[in-house]
C-alpha positions in Angstrom: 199.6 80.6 164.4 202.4 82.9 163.4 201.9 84.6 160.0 203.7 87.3 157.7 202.4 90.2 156.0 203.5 91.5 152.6 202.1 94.9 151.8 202.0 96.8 148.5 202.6 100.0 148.1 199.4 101.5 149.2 197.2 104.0 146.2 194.8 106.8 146.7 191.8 107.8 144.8 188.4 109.4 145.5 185.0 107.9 144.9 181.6 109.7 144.4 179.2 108.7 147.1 176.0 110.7 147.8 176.0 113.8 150.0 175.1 113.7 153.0 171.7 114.8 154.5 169.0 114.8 156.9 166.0 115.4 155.3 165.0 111.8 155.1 164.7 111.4 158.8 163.5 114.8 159.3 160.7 113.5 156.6 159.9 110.3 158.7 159.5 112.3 161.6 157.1 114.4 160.0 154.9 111.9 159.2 155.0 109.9 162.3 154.0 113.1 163.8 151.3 113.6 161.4 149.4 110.6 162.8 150.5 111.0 166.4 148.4 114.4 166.3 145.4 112.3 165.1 145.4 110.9 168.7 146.6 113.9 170.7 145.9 117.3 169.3 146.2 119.5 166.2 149.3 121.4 167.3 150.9 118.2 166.5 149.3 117.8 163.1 150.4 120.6 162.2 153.7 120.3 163.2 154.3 117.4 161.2 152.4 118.4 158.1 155.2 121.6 158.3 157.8 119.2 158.9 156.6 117.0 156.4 155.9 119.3 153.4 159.7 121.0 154.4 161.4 117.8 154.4 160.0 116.9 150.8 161.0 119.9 149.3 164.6 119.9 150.7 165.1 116.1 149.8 164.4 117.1 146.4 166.1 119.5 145.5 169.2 117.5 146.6 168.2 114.9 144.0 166.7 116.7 141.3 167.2 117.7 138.8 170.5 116.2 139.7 172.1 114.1 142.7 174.3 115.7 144.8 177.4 113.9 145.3 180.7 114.3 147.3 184.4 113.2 146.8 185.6 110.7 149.6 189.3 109.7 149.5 190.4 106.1 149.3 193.3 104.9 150.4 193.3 100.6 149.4 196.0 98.3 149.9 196.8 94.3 148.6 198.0 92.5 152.0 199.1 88.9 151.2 199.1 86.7 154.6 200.8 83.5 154.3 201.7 80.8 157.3 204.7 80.2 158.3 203.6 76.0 159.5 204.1 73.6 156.9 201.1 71.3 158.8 198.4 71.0 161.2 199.0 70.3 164.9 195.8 68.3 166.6 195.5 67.6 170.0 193.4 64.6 171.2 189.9 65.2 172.5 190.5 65.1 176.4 187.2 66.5 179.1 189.0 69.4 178.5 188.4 70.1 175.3 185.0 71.1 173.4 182.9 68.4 173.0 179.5 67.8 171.2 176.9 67.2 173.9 175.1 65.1 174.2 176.6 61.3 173.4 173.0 59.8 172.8 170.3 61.0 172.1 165.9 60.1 171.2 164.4 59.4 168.3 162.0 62.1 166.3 159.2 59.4 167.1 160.3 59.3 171.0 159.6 62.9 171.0 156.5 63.0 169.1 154.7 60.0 171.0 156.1 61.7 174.4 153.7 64.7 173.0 151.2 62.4 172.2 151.0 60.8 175.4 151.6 64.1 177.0 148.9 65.7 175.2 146.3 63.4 175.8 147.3 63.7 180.0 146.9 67.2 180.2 143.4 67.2 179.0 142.1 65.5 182.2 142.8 68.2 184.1 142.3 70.8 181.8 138.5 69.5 181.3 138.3 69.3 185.4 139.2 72.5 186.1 135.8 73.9 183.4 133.8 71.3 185.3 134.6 73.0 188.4 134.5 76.3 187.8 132.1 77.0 185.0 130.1 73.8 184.9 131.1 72.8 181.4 133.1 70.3 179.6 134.0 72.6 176.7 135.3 76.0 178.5 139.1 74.4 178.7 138.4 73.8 174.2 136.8 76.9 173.7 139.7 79.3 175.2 142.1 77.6 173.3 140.3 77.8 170.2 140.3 81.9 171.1 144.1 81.3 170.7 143.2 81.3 166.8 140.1 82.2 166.0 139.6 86.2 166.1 137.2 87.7 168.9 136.4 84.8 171.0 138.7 85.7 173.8 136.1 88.7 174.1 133.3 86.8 173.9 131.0 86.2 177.2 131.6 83.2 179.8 128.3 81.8 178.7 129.4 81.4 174.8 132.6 79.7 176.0 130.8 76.9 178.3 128.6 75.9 175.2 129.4 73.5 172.8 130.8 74.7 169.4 131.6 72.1 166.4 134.4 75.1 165.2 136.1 75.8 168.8 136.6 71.8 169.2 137.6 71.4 165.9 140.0 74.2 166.3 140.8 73.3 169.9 141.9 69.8 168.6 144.4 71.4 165.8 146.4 73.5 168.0 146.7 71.2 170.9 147.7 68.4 168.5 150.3 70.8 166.7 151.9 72.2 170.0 151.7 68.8 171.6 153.9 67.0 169.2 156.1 70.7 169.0 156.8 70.3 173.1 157.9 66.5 172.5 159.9 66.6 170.1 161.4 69.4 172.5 161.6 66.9 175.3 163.1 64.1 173.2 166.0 66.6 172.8 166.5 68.1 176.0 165.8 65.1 178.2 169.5 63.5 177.7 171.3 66.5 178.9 169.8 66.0 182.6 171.4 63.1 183.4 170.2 63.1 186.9 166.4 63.1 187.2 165.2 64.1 183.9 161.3 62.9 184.6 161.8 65.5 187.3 162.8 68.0 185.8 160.9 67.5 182.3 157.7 67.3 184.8 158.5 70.6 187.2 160.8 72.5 186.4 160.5 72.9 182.3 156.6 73.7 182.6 157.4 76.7 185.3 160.0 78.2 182.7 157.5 78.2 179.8 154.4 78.9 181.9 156.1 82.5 182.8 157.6 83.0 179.1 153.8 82.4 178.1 151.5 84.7 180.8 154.4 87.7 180.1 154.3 87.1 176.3 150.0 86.9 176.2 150.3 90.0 178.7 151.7 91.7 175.7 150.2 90.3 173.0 146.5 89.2 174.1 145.5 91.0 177.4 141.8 89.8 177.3 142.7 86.2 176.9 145.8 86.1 179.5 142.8 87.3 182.2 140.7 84.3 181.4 143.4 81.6 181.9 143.9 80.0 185.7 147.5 80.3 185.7 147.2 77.9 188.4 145.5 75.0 186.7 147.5 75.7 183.7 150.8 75.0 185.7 148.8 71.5 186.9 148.1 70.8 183.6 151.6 71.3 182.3 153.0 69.6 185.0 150.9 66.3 183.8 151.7 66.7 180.2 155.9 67.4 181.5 155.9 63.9 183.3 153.8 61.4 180.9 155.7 62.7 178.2 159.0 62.1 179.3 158.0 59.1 181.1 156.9 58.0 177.5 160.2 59.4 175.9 162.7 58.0 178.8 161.3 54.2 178.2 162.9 54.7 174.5 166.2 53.7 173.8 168.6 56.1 172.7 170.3 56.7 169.4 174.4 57.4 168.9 175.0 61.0 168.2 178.3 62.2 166.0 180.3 62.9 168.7 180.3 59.0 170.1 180.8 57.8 166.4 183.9 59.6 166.7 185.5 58.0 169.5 187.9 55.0 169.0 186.4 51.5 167.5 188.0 50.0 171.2 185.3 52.7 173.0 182.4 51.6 170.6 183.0 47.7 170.8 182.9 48.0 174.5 186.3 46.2 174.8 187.7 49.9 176.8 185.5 52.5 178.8 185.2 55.8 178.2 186.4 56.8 181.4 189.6 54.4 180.7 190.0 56.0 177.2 190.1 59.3 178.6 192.1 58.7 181.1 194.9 57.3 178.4 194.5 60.6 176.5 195.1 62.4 179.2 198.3 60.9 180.4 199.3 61.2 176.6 199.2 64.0 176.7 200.9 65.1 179.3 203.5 63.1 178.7 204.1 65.3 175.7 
């Protein structure tokens, strides 16, 4: 779009801002290095409490018992842009232009009954792998319920075999909550794979997130990332991936925005897509 500029005549002035000064990081320092020496040695401490008490005094007196300011020149200027077109060009939406993706799309209750579904899959294995290795129904609930409750990710292998009313109760909530989370995620990824989506929803999508959880619990919950079989979590994830969107794909899909925006003759089913485009395109070029 080709424009023109009128410019004023531009005006300079000067504005009081506040001086400049480095006191305030040179206070901040001083404290963090104040508590820094609590954990590696007095000379630090002291360092910091000098820096600290140094800082104060300085910052201060620049603002006491009055600011100091400086003079910064301003120069301003009133630009006026106008356009020189007198309308709007628009150019037909061809596969070369940006298009909202995808056409169709599932249902809030696909997702969450995919999650559901998914959900309730997941805990076969889940429970198979505590009867296997620890000899307990409840080891699988129990380490999930650490996920929320405080200090039972530290707790010994014997308290996590046993049953506990809170761990199941709490177990239940979170797996519910992030079940339903993960399928309403499906229901909206699963039309942009075309080609396989099962397949992908079922292998692919739980590798990704399985990583993006051990390096996140790394960080976040070391004690807890060492008591989870990454190995049966992947099989578990894997069950939960394909009954949920084998219980989202049987749904039919909805009509997103950029489908209602196509031509009635497209919508009615009297002309293809492919046909429509196709028209567009030689349109266009024609032009």
């Amino acid at each position: 779009m080709s424009t023109e500029s009128h410019r004023e005549p531009a005006s300079s002035h000067s504005i009081q801002l506040p001086a400049p000064t480095a006191y305030p990081i040179a206070f901040a320092l001083g404290a963090t290095l104040i508590f820094a020496g609590l954990v590696t040695s007095m000379v630090v401490t002291t360092l910091g409490v000098v820096l600290f008490v140094a800082s104060a005094v300085g910052w201060f007196r620049e603002v006491l018992p009055h600011e100091h300011h400086r003079a910064v020149k301003v120069t301003t200027a009133v630009v006026s842009i106008e356009s020189t077109r007198s309308s709007v060009a628009r150019l037909p939406i061809t596969t070369q232009h940006r298009q909202i993706l995808p056409v169709e799309r599932y249902t809030l209750g696909a997702g969450v009954q995919g999650g559901l579904a998914g959900g309730a899959a997941m805990i076969a294995p889940a429970t198979l792998y505590g009867l296997v290795r620890y000899h307990s129904l409840w080891y699988a609930a129990n380490l999930l319920a650490a996920v929320a409750i405080p200090g039972w990710a530290q707790r010994s292998t014997h308290f996590l075999a046993a049953f506990h009313m809170e761990g199941l109760l709490v177990a239940g909530l979170v797996h519910l909550l992030v079940s339903v989370l993960v399928g309403l995620l499906y229901g909206a990824i699963l039309p942009m794979f075309p080609r396989k989506p099962i397949l992908t929803a079922g292998f692919l999508a739980p590798v990704f997130w399985t990583g993006l959880l051990y390096a996140t619990l790394e960080a976040v919950a070391p004690q807890l990332n060492r008591r989870i079989d990454w190995l049966w979590f992947i099989v578990s994830q894997m069950a939960f991936g394909l009954v949920a969107g084998f219980v989202v794909n049987l749904h039919v899909r909805v009509r997103t925005r950029q489908y209602q925006s196509l031509p009635f003759a497209v919508r009615a089913g009297l002309v293809s897509q492919a046909e429509e485009e196709q028209y567009r395109t030689g349109e266009a070029k024609r032009k």
